[in-house]
C-alpha positions as CSV (number, residue, x, y, z in Angstrom):
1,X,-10.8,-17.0,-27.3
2,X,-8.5,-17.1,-24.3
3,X,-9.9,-16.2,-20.7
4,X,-7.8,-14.0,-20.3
5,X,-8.9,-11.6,-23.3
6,X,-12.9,-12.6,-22.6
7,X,-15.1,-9.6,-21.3
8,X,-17.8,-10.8,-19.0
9,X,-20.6,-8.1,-18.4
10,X,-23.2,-9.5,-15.7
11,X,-26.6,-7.8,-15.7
12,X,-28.6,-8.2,-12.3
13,X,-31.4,-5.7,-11.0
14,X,-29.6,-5.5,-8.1
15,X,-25.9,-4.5,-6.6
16,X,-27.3,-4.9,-2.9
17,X,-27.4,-8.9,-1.5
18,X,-31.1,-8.9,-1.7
19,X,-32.1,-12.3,-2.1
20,X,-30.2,-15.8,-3.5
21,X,-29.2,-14.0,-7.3
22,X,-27.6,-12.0,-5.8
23,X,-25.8,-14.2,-2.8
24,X,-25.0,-16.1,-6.2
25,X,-23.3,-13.9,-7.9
26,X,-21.2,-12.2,-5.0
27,X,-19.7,-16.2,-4.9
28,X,-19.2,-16.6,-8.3
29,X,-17.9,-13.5,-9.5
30,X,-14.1,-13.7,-7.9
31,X,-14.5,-17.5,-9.2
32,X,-14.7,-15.8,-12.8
33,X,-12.1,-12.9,-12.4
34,X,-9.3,-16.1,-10.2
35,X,-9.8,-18.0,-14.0
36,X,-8.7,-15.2,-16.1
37,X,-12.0,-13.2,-16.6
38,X,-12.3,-9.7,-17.1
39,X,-15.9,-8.8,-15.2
40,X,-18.0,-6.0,-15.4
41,X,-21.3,-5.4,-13.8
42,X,-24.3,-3.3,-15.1
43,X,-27.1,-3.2,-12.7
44,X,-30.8,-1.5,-12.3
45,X,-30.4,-0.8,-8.8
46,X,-27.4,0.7,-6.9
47,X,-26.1,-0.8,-3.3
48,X,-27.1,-0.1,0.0
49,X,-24.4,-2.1,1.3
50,X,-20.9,-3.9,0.3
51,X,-23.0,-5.1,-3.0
52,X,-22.7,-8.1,-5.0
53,X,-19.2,-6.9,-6.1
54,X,-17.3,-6.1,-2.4
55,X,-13.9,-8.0,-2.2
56,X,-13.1,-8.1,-6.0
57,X,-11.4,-4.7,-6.2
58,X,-10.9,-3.4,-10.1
59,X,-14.9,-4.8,-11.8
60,X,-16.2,-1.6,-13.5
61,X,-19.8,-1.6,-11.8
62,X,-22.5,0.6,-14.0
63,X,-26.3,1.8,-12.6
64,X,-28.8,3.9,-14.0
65,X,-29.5,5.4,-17.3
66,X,-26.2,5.7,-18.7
67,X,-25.4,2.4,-17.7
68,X,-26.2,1.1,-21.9
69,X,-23.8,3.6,-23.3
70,X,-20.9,2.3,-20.9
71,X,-21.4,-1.1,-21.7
72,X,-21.3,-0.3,-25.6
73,X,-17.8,1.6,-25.2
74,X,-16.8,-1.6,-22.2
75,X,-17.8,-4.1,-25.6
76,X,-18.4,-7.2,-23.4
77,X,-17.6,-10.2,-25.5
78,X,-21.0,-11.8,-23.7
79,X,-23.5,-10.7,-21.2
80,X,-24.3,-13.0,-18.5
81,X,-28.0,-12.1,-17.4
82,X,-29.6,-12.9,-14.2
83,X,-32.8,-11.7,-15.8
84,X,-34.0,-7.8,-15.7
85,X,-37.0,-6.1,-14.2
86,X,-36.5,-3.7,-17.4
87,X,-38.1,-5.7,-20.3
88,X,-36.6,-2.9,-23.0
89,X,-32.6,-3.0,-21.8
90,X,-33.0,-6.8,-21.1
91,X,-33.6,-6.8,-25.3
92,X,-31.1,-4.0,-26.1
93,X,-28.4,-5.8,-24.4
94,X,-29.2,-9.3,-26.0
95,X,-29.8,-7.4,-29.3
96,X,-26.4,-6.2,-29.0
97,X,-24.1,-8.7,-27.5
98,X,-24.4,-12.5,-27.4
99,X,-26.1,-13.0,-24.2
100,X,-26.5,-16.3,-21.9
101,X,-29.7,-15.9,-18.8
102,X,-29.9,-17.8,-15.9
103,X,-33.3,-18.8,-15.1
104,X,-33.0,-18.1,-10.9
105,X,-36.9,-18.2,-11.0
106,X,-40.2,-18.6,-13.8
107,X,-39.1,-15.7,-15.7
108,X,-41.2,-15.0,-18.5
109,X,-43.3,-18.2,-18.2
110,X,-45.7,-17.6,-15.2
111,X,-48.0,-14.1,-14.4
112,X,-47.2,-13.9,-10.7
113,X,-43.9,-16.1,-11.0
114,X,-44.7,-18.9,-8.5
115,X,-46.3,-21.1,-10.5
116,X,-48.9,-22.3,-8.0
117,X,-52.4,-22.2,-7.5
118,X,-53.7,-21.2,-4.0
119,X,-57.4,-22.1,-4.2
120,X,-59.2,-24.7,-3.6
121,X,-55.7,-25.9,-2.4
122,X,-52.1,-25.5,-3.1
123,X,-51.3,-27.1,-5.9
124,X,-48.3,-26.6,-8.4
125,X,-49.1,-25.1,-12.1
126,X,-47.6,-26.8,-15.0
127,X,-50.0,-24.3,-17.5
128,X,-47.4,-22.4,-20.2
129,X,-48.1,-18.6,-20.1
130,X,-50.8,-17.5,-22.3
131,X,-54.2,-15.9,-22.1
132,X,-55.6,-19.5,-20.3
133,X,-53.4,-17.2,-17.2
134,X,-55.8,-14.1,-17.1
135,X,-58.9,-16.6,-16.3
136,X,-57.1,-19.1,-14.2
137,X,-55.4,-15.5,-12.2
138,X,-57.5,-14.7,-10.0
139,X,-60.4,-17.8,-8.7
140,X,-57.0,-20.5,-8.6
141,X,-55.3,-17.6,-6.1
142,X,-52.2,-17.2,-8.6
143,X,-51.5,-14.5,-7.1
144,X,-53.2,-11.3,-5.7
145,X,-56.6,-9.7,-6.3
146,X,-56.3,-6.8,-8.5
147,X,-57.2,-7.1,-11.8
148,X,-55.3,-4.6,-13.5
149,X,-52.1,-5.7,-11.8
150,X,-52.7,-9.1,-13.2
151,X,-53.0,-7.7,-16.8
152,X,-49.7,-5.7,-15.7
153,X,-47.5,-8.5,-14.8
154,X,-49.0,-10.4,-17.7
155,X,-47.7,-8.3,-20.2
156,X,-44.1,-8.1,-18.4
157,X,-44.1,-11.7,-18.5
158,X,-45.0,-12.1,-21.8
159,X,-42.1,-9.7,-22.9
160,X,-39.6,-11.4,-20.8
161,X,-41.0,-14.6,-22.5
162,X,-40.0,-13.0,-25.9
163,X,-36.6,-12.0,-24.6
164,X,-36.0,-15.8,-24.1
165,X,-35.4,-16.3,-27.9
166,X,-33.0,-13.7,-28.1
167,X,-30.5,-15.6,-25.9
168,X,-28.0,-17.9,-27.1
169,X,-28.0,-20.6,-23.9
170,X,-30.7,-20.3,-21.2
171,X,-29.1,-21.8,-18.0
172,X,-31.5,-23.4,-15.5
173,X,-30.1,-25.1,-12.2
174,X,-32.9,-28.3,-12.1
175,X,-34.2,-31.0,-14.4
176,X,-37.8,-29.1,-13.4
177,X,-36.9,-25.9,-14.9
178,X,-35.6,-27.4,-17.4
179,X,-38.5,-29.1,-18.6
180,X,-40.7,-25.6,-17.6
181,X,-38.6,-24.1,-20.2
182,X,-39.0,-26.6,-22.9
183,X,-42.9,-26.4,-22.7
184,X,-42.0,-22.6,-23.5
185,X,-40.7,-23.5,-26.7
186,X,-36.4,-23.5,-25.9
187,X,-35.0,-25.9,-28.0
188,X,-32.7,-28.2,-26.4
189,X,-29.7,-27.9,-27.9
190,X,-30.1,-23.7,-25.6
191,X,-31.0,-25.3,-22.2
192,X,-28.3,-26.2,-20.1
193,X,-28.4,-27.8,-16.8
194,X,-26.3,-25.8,-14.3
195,X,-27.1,-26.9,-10.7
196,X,-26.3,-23.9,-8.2
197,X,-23.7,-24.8,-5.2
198,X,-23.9,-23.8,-1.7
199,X,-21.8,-20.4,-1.5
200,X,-21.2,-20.2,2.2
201,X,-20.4,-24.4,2.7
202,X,-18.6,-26.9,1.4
203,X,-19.4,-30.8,2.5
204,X,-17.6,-31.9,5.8
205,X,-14.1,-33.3,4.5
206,X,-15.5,-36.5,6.1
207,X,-18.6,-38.3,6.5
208,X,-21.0,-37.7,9.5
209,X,-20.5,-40.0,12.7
210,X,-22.8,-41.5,14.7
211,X,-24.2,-39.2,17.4
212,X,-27.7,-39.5,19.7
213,X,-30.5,-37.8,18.2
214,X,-31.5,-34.9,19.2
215,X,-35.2,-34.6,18.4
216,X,-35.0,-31.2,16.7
217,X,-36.6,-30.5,13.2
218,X,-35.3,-27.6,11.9
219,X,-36.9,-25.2,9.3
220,X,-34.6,-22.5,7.1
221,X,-35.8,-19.6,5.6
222,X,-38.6,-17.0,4.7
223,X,-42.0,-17.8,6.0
224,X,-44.4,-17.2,3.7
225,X,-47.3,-19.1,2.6
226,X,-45.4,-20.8,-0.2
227,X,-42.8,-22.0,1.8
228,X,-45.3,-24.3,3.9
229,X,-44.2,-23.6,7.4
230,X,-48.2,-24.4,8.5
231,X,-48.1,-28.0,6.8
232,X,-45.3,-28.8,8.7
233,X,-46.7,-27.6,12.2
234,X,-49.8,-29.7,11.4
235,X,-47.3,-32.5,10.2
236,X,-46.0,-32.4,13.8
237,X,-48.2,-33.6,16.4
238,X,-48.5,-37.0,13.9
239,X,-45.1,-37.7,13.5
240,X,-44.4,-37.2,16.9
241,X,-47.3,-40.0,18.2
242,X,-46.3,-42.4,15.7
243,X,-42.5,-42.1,16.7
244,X,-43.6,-42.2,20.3
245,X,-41.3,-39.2,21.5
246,X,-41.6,-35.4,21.4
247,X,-40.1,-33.2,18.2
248,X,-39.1,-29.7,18.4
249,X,-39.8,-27.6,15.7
250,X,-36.8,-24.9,15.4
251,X,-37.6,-22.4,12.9
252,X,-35.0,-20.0,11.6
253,X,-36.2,-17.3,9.7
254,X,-38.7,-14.6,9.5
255,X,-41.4,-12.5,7.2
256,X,-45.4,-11.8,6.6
257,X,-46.6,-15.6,7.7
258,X,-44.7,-16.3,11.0
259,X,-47.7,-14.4,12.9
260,X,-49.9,-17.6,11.2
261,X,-47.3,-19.7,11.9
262,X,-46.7,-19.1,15.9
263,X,-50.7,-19.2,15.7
264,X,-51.0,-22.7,14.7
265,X,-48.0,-24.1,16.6
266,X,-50.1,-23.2,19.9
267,X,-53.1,-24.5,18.0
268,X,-51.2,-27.6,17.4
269,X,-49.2,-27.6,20.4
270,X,-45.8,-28.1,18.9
271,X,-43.0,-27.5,21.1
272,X,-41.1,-25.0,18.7
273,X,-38.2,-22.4,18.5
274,X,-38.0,-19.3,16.4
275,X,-34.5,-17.9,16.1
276,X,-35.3,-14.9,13.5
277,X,-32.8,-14.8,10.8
278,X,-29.8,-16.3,11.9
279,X,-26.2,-15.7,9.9
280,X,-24.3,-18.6,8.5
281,X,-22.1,-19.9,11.0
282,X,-25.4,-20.0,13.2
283,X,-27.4,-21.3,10.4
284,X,-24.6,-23.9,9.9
285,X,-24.3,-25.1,14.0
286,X,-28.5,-25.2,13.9
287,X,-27.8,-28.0,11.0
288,X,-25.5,-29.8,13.1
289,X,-27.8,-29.9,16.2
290,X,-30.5,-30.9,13.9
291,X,-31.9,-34.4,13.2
292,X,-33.9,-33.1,10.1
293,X,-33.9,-30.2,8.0
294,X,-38.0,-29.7,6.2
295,X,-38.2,-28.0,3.3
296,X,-42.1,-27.6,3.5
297,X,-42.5,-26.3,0.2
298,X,-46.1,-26.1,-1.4
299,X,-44.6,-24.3,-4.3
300,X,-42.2,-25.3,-6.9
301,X,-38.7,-24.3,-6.2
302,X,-37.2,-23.9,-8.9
303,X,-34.1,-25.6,-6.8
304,X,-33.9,-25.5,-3.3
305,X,-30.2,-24.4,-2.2
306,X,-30.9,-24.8,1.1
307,X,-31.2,-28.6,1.3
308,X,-27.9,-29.3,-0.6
309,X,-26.7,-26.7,2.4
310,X,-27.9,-29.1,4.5
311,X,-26.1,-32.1,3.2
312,X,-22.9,-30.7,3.6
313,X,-23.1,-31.2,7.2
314,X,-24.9,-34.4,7.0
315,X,-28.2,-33.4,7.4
316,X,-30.8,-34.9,5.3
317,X,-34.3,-33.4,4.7
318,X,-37.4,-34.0,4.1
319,X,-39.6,-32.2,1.7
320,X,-42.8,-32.0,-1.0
321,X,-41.4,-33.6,-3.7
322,X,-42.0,-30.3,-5.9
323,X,-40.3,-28.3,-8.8
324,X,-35.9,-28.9,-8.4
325,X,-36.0,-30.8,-5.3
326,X,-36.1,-33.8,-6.2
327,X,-32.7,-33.0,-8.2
328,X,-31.2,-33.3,-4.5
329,X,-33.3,-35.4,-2.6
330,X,-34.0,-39.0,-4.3
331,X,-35.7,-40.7,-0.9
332,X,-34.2,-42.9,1.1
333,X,-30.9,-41.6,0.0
334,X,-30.7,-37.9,1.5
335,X,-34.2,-37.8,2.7
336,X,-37.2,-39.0,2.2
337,X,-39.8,-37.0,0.4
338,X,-44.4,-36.5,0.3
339,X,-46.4,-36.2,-3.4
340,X,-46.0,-32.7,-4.2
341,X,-49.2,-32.7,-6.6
342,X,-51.0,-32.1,-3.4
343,X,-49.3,-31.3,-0.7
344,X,-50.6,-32.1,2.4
345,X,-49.2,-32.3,6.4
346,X,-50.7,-36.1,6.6
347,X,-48.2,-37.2,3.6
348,X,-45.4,-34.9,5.3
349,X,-45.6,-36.5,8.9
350,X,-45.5,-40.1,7.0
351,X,-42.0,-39.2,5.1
352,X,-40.5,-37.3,8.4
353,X,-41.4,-40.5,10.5
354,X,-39.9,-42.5,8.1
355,X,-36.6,-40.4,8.2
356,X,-36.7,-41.5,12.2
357,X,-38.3,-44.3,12.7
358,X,-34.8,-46.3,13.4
359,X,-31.5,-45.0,14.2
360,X,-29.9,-46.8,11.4
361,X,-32.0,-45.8,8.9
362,X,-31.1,-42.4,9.6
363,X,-28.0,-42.4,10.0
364,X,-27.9,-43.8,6.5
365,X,-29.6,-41.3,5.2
366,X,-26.9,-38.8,6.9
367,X,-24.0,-40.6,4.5
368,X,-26.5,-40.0,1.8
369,X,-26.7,-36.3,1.9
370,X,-23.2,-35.6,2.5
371,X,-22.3,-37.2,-0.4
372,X,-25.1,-35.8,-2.3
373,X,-23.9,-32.4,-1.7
374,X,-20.6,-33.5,-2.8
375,X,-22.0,-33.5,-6.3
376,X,-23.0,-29.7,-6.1
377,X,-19.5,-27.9,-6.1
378,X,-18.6,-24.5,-6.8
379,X,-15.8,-26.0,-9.1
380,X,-18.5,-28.2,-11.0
381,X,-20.6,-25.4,-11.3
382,X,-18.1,-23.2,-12.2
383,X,-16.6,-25.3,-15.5
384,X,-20.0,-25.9,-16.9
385,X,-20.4,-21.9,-16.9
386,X,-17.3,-21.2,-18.3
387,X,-17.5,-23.9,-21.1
388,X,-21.3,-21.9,-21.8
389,X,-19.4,-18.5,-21.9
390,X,-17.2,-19.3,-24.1
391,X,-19.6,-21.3,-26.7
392,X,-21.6,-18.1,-26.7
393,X,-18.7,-15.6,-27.4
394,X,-17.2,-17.4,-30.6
C-alpha cells in the first residue's frame, strides 16, 4: 500500500503535552504526515493547550464518546496506540482495525506500573503480573496503601495485559522492555525494538572540544522518589573527597520529593542549585555548563530520553544501571554506570568519581556520548515505524 493512500489513526489519552507520550507524538506526527501519511487522532482527553497536534493544520482530532463511531466512518487502515486508560475502546479499536502499541511504560504487566519494590529497599521487580502482585503489593511498597485500589489497578492491568495479544507488533524503545514483554508471553516475531529520539535536539554537527571543567553535576527532571535525587545528594559529599574538589549539584526540575530533597542536601551539605522547570533552550545551555548529567534512577526506566539528550551536546552521564539505560550508556563510553539491583549512593559516588577522576578520561567519555546519541535519530526512528505500519496494514 502506498503512503500516500495509508490512514494512520493514533490513539493517546491525551491531546494536551502532559508528559513524554505525548512530547513524542507532537514530534513524530508531522514526521508521518512530511512522508505521505494521512493522520488522524482519537484521544480520551481534550487539550488545555496547543495539544499534541498544534502546527500540523488538516489531522481530524476526535475526544469523547463519539469519538469510536468517527473512527469507523475515518476507516484507518491501522491504529497506532500509545496505550489507553479505557481498557474496553483500547479492545474495540484493536478488535476492529489492525493495531501496533507502543509500550512508553509497564503497561499491562505491573499493578502500580513502576516495577519496583520500595521496602526494605529500592530494588527493581522482574515478577510477571499475576496474583504473586496482590501479596507482594503492599509489605514490598509497590505502590500505595490502599487495598482496594491495589485490587483496582490489578484488574486494569490485567486487562490491558489481555489487550497485548490483540495487537499485531508491540513496539518497545529498549532491550529491557523488551525482554519485560517476552516474560509476558509476546512472541518475538511481535516485539520490535524502536529506540525513542530526542525531539527537541539533535547531536552537535561536531564533536565536543576540550574546555576546563566546571564542577557542576547536573540533574533533569521530576523529583520523585523513583527518580533517586536523595541517592545522589548522599553520593555527593564522597565523590567530592575522593576527587579532592567541591561539586555542585544543579537540579532542574520540580514535584512532591524536592521538599526531601533540599532537606538532605543541608543535611549533607552539598553546595546545590534548583532552577524549577527550565524550558529547552535552558535545559540545553545547563548541559553545556555541565560536567555530568546523573540520571539517579532507583526504578527501571523503561528508557531514559534524557541521557541520549544529553549526549547530543557531549555530556555523558552517569546513572544506576537499571531497566533501558544501559541501551545508552555502556560505561566508559558515554558514562559510567552503579549495579542497579541495589542501588545505593556509595556505588553511585564510585561511578561519578570515576567519570572525573582525570581530565582525559572525561573528555573521552564526552566523544563517547555524542556519538552515542548519534545513533538515536528521529530519521532512524522514524523508518523502523513506518516499515511496522505498513507490515501491519497489509
Amino acid at each position: 500500500m502506498p503512503q500516500g493512500d495509508m490512514r494512520v489513526l493514533i490513539a493517546t489519552q491525551h491531546l494536551s503535552i502532559v508528559g513524554g507520550v505525548e512530547t513524542y507524538l507532537r514530534a513524530v506526527l508531522p514526521h508521518l504526515r512530511a512522508r505521505g501519511f494521512d493522520v488522524a487522532l482519537l484521544a480520551e482527553h481534550g487539550a488545555t493547550d496547543a495539544g499534541v497536534g498544534a502546527g500540523v493544520p488538516g489531522v481530524p482530532v476526535w475526544v469523547g464518546p463519539e469519538a469510536f463511531r468517527e473512527v469507523v466512518r475515518w476507516a484507518p487502515d491501522v491504529v497506532y496506540s500509545q496505550g489507553l486508560a479505557d481498557t474496553v475502546l483500547e479492545a474495540a479499536l484493536a478488535d476492529r482495525f489492525p493495531t501496533i502499541f507502543y509500550a512508553h511504560n509497564y503497561h499491562g504487566t505491573c499493578v502500580s506500573g513502576t516495577k519496583c519494590h520500595s521496602r526494605p529497599r529500592f530494588e527493581p521487580c522482574d515478577r510477571v503480573l499475576g496474583l504473586g502482585c496482590l501479596a507482594a503489593y503492599l509489605p514490598r511498597g509497590c505502590g500505595g496503601r490502599n487495598p482496594l485500589t491495589m485490587l483496582g489497578l490489578y484488574r486494569t492491568q490485567r486487562r490491558r495485559r489481555a489487550n497485548v495479544d490483540r495487537y499485531r507488533a508491540v513496539l518497545v524503545a529498549s532491550r529491557h522492555m523488551a525482554a519485560e514483554y517476552g516474560r509476558h508471553g509476546v512472541s518475538a516475531d511481535r516485539l520490535r525494538l524502536l529506540p525513542l529520539f530526542p525531539p527537541d535536539a539533535v547531536p552537535d554537527p561536531e564533536p565536543p572540544v576540550p574546555r576546563r571543567r566546571s564542577d557542576r553535576v547536573l540533574f533533569v527532571g521530576r523529583v520523585t522518589a523513583l527518580k533517586g535525587l536523595t541517592h545522589l545528594i548522599e553520593a555527593m559529599p564522597r565523590a567530592c573527597a575522593e576527587l579532592g574538589r567541591t561539586l555542585t549539584l544543579v537540579v532542574a526540575g520540580d514535584g512532591p520529593a524536592l521538599s526531601a530533597a533540599t532537606t538532605e542536601a543541608t543535611r549533607f551539605g552539598v553546595r546545590v542549585e534548583f532552577l524549577g522547570w527550565v524550558k529547552a533552550d535552558r535545559r540545553a545551555a545547563e548541559m553545556r555548563a555541565a560536567d555530568v548529567l546523573a540520571v539517579p534512577s532507583v526504578w527501571p526506566e523503561p528508557f531514559g530520553l534524557v541521557g541520549v539528550e544529553a549526549g547530543c551536546v557531549g555530556l555523558p552521564a552517569v546513572a544506576f544501571a537499571t531497566g533501558g539505560v544501559p541501551d545508552w550508556l555502556e560505561p566508559g563510553v558515554s558514562g559510567e554506570s552503579a549495579p542497579g539491583l541495589h542501588p545505593n549512593a556509595e556505588e553511585l559516588a564510585s561511578a561519578l568519581v570515576r567519570i572525573l577522576s582525570t581530565e582525559a578520561h572525561w573528555h573521552q567519555l564526552r566523544i563517547g556520548a555524542w556519538e552515542t546519541a548519534k545513533r538515536f535519530s528521529a530519521e532512524a526512528h522514524l523508518s523502523r515505524l513506518i516499515n511496522v505500519l505498513r507490515q501491519a496494514a497489509t
